[in-house]
Every structure is written in C-alpha cells, then in structure tokens.
C-alpha positions in Angstrom: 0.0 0.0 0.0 1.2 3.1 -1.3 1.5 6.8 1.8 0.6 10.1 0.8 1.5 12.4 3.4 -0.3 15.8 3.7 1.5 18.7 5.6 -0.5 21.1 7.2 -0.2 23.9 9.4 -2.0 26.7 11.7 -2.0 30.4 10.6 -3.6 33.6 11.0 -7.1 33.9 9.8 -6.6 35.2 6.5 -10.4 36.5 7.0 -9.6 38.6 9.8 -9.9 42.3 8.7 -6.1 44.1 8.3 -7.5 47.1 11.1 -7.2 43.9 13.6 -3.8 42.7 13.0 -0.6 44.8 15.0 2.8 44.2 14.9 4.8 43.0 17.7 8.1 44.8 16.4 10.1 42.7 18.8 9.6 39.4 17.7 8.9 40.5 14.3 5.5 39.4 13.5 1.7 39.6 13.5 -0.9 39.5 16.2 -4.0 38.8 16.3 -6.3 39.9 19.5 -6.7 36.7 21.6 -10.0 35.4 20.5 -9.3 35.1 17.4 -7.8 31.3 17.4 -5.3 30.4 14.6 -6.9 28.3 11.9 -5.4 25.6 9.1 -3.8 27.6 6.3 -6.4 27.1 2.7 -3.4 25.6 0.9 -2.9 22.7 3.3 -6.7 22.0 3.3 -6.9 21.6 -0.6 -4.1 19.5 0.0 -5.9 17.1 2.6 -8.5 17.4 0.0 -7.1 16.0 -2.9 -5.4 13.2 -0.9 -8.3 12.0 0.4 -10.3 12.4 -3.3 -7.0 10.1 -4.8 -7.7 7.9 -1.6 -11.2 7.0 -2.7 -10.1 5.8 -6.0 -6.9 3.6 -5.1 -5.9 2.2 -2.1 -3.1 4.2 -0.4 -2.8 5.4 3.7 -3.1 9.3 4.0 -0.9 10.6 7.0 -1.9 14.2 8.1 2.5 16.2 9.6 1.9 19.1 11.2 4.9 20.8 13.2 4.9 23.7 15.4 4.0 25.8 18.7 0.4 24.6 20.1 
C-alpha cells in the first residue's frame, strides 16, 4: 500500500480584517487579539482534500505532519 503524506499547518485567519492585525516589532510578527484562534492555512486543506479524493479511487494510507508551537 502506497502513503501520501499531507502537511499542514495553523495560521492567522486570512479573513480577519487588516485594522485587527498589530505588529509586535520585537519578535517580528503579526498579532492577532486573543479570540481570534489560529486556523489551518487554505493551501494545506486543498491538500488534505485532494489526498483523500485520490484515496477513494486507489488504495493508499493518508498521514496528516503538522509541526509547530500549540
């Protein structure tokens, strides 16, 4: 049996409006306020969702990586 492995990752919610977003300009990077919870990035999802669409039509194992801060 054949593995496709699918990478994924957590990132900012590309929906959340720009006004929301501040810079922290010592650790060089984005904030978000804290309720608004990291989600999976689209890119990794479409991913997942081609794996699992080539998983219906032969038989192969999907594995979902994901590395990272939690």
């Amino acid at each position: 049996m054949k593995n496709i492995i699918v990478c994924m990752k957590q990132v900012l919610d590309p929906e959340v409006p720009l006004s929301l977003f501040k810079i922290d300009s010592e650790a060089k990077q984005a904030m978000l306020p804290k309720a608004t919870p990291p989600v999976l990035s689209p890119f990794d999802e479409n991913a997942l969702e081609a794996a699992l669409k080539i998983k219906d039509t032969q038989p192969v194992a999907v594995s979902v990586l994901s590395l990272g801060r939690s």
